[in-house]
C-alpha positions in Angstrom: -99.6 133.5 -142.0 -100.4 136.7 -140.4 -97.9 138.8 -139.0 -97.4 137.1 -135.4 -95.9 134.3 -136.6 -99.3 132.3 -136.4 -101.4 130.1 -138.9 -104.6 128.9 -138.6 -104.9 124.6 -139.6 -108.8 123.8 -139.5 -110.1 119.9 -139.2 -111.3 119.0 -142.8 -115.0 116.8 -141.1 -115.8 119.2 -138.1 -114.6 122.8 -139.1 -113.0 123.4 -136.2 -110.1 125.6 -136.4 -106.7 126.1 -134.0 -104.1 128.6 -134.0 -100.2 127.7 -133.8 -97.1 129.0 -134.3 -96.0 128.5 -137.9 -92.5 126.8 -136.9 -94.5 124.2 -135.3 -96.7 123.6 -138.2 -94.2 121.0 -140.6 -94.1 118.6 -136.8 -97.4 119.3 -136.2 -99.0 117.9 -139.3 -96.5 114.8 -139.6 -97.7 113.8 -136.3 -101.4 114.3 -137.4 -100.7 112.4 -140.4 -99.0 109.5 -138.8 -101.6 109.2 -136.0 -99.5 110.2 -133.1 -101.6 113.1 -132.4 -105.1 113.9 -132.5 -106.6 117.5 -133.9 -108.8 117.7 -130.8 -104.8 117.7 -129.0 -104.1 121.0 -130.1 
């Protein structure tokens, strides 16, 4: 994480990378996982 807090998450197929705030991260990912949200979302 750099030192504002962010991290970036990067989509395994496209290489496309986001930026977000690392408290959102653990949400974030569950949601990804379980389908309720799409990378392109971010």
């Amino acid at each position: 994480p750099r030192a504002n807090g962010g991290v970036t998450v990067r989509e395994r197929d496209s290489t496309e990378q986001k930026r977000l705030p690392i408290d959102e991260l653990p949400e974030t990912l569950s949601a990804i996982r379980a389908g309720d949200l799409e990378f392109e979302e971010l």
